[in-house]
C-alpha positions in Angstrom: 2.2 -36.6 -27.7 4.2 -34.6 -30.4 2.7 -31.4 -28.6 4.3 -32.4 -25.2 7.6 -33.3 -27.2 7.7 -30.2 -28.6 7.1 -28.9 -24.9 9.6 -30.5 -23.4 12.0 -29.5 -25.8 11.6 -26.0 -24.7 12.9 -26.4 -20.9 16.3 -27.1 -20.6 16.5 -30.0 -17.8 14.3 -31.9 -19.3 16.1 -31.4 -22.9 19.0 -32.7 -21.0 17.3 -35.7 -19.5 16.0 -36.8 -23.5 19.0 -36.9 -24.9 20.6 -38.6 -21.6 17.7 -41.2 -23.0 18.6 -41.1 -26.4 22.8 -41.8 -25.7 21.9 -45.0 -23.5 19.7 -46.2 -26.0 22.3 -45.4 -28.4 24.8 -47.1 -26.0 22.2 -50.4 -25.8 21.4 -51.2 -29.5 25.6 -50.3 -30.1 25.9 -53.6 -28.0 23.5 -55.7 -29.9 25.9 -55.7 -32.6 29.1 -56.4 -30.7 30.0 -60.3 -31.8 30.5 -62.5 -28.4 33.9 -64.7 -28.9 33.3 -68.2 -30.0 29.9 -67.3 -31.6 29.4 -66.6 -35.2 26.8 -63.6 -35.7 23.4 -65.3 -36.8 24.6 -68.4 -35.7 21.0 -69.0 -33.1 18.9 -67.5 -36.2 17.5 -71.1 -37.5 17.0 -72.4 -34.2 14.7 -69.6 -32.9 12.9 -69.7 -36.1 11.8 -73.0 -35.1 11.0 -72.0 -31.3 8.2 -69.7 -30.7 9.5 -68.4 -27.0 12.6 -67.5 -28.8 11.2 -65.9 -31.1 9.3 -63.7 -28.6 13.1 -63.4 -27.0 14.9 -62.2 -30.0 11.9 -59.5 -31.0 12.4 -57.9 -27.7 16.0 -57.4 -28.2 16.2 -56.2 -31.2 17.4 -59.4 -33.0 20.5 -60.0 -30.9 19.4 -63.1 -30.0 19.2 -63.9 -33.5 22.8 -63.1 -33.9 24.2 -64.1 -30.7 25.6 -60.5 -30.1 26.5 -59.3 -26.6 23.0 -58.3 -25.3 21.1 -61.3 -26.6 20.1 -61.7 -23.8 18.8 -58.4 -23.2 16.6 -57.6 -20.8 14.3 -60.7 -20.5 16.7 -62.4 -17.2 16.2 -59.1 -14.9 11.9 -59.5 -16.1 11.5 -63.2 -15.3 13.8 -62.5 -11.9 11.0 -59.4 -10.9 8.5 -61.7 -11.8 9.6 -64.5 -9.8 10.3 -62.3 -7.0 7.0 -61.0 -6.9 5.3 -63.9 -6.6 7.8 -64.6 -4.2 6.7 -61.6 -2.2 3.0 -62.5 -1.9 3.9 -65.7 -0.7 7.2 -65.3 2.2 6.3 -63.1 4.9 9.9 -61.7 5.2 9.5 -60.4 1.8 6.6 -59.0 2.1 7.6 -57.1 5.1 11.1 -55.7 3.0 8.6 -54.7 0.2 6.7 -52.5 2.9 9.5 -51.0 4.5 9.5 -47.9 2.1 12.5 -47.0 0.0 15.3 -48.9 2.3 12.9 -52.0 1.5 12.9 -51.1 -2.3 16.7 -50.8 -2.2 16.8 -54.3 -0.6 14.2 -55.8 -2.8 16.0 -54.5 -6.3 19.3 -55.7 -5.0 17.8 -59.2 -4.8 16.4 -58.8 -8.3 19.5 -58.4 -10.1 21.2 -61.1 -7.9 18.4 -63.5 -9.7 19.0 -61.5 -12.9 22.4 -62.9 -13.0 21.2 -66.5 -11.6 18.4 -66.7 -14.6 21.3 -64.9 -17.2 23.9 -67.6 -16.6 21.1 -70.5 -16.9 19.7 -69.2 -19.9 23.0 -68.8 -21.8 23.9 -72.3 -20.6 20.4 -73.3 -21.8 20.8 -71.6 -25.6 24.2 -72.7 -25.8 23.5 -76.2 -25.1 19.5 -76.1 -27.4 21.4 -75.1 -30.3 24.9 -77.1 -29.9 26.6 -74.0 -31.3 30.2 -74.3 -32.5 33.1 -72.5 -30.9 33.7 -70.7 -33.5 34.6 -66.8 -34.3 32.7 -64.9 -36.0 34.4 -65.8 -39.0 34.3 -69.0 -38.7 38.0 -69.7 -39.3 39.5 -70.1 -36.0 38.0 -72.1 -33.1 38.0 -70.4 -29.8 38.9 -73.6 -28.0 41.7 -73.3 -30.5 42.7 -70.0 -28.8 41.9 -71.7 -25.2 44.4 -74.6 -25.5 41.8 -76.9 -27.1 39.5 -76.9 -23.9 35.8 -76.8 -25.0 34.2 -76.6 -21.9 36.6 -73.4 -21.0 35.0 -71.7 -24.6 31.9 -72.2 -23.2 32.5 -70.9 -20.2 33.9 -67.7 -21.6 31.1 -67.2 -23.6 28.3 -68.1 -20.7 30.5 -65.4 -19.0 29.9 -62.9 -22.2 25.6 -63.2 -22.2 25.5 -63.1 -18.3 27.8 -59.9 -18.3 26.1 -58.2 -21.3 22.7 -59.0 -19.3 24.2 -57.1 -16.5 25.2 -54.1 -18.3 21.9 -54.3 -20.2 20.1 -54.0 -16.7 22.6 -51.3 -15.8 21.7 -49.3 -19.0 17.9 -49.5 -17.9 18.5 -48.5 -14.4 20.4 -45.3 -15.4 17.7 -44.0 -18.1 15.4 -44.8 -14.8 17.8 -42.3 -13.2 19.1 -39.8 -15.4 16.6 -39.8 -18.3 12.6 -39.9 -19.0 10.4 -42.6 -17.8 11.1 -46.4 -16.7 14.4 -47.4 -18.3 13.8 -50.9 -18.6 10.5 -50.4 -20.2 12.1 -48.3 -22.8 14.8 -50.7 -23.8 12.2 -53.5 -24.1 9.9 -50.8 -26.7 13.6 -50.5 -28.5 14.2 -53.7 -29.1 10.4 -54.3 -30.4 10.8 -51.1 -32.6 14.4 -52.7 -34.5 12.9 -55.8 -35.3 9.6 -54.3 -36.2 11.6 -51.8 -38.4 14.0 -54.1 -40.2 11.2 -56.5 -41.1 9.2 -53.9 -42.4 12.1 -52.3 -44.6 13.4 -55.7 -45.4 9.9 -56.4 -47.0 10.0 -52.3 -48.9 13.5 -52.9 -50.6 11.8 -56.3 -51.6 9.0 -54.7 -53.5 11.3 -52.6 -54.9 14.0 -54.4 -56.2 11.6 -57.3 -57.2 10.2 -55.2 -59.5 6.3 -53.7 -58.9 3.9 -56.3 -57.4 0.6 -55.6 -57.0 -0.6 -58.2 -54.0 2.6 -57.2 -52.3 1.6 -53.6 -52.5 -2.3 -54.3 -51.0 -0.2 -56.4 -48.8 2.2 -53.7 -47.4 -0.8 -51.0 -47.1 -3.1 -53.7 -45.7 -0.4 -54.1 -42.7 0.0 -50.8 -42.0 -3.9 -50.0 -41.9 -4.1 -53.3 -39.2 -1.0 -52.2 -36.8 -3.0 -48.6 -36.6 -6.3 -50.3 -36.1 -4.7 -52.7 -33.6 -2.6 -50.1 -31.7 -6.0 -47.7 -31.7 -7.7 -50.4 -29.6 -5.4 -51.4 -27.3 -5.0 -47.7 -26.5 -9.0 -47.1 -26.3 -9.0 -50.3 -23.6 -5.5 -49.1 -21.9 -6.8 -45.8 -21.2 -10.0 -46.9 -20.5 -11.2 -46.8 -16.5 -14.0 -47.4 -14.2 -14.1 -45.0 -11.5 -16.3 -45.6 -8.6 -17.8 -42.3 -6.9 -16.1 -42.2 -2.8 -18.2 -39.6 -0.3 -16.3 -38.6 2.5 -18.5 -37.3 5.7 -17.7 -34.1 7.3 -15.7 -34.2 10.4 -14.8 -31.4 13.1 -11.5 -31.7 14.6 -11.0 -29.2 17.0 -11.8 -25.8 15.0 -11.7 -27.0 11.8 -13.5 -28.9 9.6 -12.3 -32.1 7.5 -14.0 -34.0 4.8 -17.2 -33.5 2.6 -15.4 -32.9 -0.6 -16.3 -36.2 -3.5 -13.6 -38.2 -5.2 -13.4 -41.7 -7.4 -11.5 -45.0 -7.3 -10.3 -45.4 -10.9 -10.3 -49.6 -11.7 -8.5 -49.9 -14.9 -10.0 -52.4 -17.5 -6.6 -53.5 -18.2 -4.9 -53.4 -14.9 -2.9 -56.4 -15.5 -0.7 -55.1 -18.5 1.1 -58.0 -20.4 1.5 -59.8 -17.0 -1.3 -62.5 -17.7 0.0 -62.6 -21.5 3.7 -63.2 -19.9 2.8 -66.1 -17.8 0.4 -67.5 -20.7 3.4 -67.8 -23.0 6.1 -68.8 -20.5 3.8 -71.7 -19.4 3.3 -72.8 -22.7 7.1 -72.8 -23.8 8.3 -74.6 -20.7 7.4 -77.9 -22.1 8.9 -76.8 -25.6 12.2 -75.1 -24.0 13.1 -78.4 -22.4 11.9 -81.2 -24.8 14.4 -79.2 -27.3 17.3 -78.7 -24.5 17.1 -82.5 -24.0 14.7 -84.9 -26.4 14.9 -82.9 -29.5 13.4 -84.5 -32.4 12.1 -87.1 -29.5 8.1 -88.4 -30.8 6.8 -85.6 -27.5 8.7 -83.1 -29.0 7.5 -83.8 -32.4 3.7 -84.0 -31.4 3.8 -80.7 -29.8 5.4 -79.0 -32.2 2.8 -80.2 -34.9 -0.3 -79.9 -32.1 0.9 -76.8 -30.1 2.6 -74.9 -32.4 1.2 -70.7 -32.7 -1.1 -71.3 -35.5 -3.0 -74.5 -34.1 -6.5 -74.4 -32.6 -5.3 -75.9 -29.7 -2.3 -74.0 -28.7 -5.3 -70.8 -29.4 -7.6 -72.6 -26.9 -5.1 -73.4 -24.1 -3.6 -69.4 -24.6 -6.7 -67.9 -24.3 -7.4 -70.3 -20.8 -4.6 -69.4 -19.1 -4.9 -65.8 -20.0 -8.1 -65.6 -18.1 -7.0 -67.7 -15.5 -3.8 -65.6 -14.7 -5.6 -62.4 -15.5 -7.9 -62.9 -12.4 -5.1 -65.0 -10.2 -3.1 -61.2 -10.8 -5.6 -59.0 -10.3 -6.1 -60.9 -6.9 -2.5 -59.7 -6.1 -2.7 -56.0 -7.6 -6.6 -55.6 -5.9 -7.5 -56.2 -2.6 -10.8 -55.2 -2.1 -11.0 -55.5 1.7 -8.1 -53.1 2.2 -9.6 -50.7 0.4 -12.9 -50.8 2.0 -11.5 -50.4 5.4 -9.0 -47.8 4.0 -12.5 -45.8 2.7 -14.2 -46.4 6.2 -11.1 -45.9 8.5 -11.0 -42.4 6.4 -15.2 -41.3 7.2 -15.7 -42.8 3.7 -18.8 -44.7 2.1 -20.0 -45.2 -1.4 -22.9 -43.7 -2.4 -25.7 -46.2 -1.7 -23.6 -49.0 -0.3 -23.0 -49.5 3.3 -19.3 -49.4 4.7 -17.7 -52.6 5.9 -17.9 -55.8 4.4 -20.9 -54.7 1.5 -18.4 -52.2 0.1 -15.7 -54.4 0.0 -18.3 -57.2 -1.4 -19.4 -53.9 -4.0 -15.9 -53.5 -5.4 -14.8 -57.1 -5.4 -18.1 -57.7 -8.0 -16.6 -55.0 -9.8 -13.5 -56.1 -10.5 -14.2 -59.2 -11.4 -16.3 -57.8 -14.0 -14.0 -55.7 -15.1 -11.1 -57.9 -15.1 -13.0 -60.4 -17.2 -13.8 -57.7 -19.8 -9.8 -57.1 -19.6 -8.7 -60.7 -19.7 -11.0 -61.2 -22.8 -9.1 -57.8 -24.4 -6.0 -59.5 -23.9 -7.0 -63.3 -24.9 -8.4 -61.0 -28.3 -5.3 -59.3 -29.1 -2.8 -62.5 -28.2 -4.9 -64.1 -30.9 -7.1 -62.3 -33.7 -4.1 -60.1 -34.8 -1.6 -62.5 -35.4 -4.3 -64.4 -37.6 -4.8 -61.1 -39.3 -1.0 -60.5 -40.0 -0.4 -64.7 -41.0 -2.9 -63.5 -43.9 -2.1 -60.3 -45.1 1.7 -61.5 -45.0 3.3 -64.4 -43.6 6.9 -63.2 -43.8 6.0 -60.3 -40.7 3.4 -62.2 -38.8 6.1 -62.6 -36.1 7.0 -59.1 -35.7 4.5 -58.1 -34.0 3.6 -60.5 -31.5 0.1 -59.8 -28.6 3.4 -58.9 -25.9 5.4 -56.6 -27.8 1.5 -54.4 -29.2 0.8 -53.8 -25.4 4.5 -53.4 -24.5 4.4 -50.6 -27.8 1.4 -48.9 -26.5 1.8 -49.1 -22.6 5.4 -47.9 -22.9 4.7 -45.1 -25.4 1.3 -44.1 -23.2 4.1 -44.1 -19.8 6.8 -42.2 -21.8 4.5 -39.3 -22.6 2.9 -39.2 -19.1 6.3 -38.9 -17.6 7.1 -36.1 -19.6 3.7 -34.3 -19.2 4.5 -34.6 -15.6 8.0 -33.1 -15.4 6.4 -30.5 -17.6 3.5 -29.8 -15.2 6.6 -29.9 -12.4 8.6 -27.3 -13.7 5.8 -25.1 -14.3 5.1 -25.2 -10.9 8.7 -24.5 -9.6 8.6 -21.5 -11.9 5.4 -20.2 -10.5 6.3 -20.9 -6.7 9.9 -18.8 -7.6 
């Protein structure tokens, strides 16, 4: 990866496009630290302590949450409204048919995502708002911004539901010009930013500790024993995220006219982990439903206190029901990413056949036995990694065992993996342009 940095560097447009990448993400964690009106900076910090889906929240943007800066809301509306409209795609034919209407269906399909971007922004603001029964307060803390607003509280809270919904927006906005004007997927990148800051302040938070405290030797072994487990954990997930099944294709020779199509040999590559973080996604969100409300509406209700003594992250029982619903999303989304039976006619409308199996329905049978093999070797990866390393971290040093959650390790490694693909490609682009000139 530093080779194809150093690459890049040396052609001019794509020099341009990296910096483009650096200023907006420059731009983005800027506005992580602008104060929103009303809200006091680390006013939400005790409450997301106590929440694990908050938690989760707050890494991936950087700790804005925390603070109840301008972006706490980062990205995480504009994901849950592609998510949602995804699913929603599968399941309304008139989506479906905008998603296959090429890039005027695209166009359509992203406008519709940020329209529920905004939908999901404004509830979630509500939502944190009304979780945490913040005060309308400055940042401060001196003057009440219902004070300012001729003693109306409900017009303070509307002001600052207006403020997370807006910086939402612009957060989106950032992504999507990276997407255009920089390297790689922009809303990926801000989402690896935001993992990176919090990851980084914990980490030098817990250095100026050891050495201002004075030289302790179990927070030494403690510090080294963390790094050697983030490399060892990274180094998996990016032997399994690389790692591929590729099933032989023949294709017959056919005579068209006067010439002569077919006979050449290719593969289907089946990734192990197809899925990504999407099963780990849905696994968490179903599980903090039930906590998100019971603390909207019953906190410190007996439900709410049984779950979070029963299902809180480090019971056997919240471990159990994760690792369930992991595999059971992991094969309900390959279902929607894989579709066998396409592919098998695709291979036999195209004088295909794999080698040994007949076309038709026994190919399409053939790779359907395959995925679900593979995609229970993946969906046991993931259940592995949402689990076993957070243990591993909770022992070598409770004060970062939330840093790095299962999401934000893949979300590390897939992002990083895409980043240095997208480069090696505009590399490999170039190249060519210069060759055909």
């Amino acid at each position: 990866m530093f080779e194809t940095l150093k690459n890049a560097f040396k052609v001019k447009e794509i020099r341009i496009k990296i910096w483009m990448t650096l200023l907006f993400i420059l731009i983005y964690r800027i506005g992580c630290y602008i104060p929103v009106p009303g809200v006091g900076t680390g006013s939400f910090s005790e409450g997301i302590a106590a929440a694990s889906y908050l938690s989760i929240m707050s890494m991936m943007t950087g700790g804005a949450l925390a603070n109840g800066t301008w972006f706490a809301m980062g990205i995480g509306p504009y994901i849950n409204a592609s998510i949602i409209l995804q699913l929603l795609t599968v399941a309304i034919p008139a989506l479906e048919r905008m998603s296959k209407q090429g890039e005027e269906g695209q166009k359509k399909i992203a406008k519709l995502t940020r329209y529920g971007a905004l939908i999901l922004a404004i509830i979630q603001a509500i939502g944190i708002l009304v979780s945490f029964n913040a005060n309308i307060v400055d940042a401060e803390g001196h003057l009440a911004l219902s004070q300012i607003l001729f003693d109306q509280v409900w017009l303070a809270y509307i002001v600052i539901v207006a403020f997370y919904a807006a910086g939402a927006l612009v957060t989106v906005w950032i992504g999507e010009r990276i997407t255009e004007y920089g390297v790689s997927n922009g809303i990926s990148l801000l989402i690896f930013v935001g993992i990176l800051a919090t990851a980084g302040n914990a980490f030098l938070n817990s250095i100026i500790t050891f050495v201002t405290q004075g030289f302790d030797l179990n927070k030494f072994w403690a510090i080294i024993g963390y790094i050697i487990a983030i490399v060892v954990v990274f180094g998996l997930i990016v032997w399994v995220e690389l790692a591929e099944r590729r099933v032989p294709v023949q294709y017959a020779k056919q005579v068209k006219g006067r010439k002569m199509y077919g006979g050449q040999s290719t593969v289907i590559p089946i990734k192990v982990n197809a899925n990504g973080v999407m099963p780990l996604i849905f696994a968490f969100s179903i599980l903090s439903f039930p906590e998100m409300i019971m603390t909207m509406f019953w906190s410190g209700s007996p439900a709410h206190v049984w779950w979070q003594s029963n299902m809180g992250t480090s019971s056997w029982l919240y471990m159990v029901v994760l690792a369930l619903l992991i595999l059971a999303f992991a094969f309900f989304y390959s279902q929607i990413q894989f579709n066998p039976e396409d592919i098998s006619k695709t291979i036999q409308q195209n004088g295909g056949f794999i080698l040994g199996i007949r076309p038709g329905k026994p190919t399409a049978e053939y790779l359907k036995r395959i995925q679900n093999r593979i995609t229970l070797f993946g969906a046991i990866f993931l259940a592995f990694i949402a689990l076993v390393p957070a243990i591993v971290f909770r022992l070598i040093d409770p004060s970062t065992s939330s840093v790095f959650s299962a999401t934000g390790l893949i979300i590390c490694v897939s992002v990083a993996l895409e980043f240095n693909t997208a480069l090696e490609s505009q590399i490999m682009m170039k190249n060519y342009k210069g060759f055909l000139k």
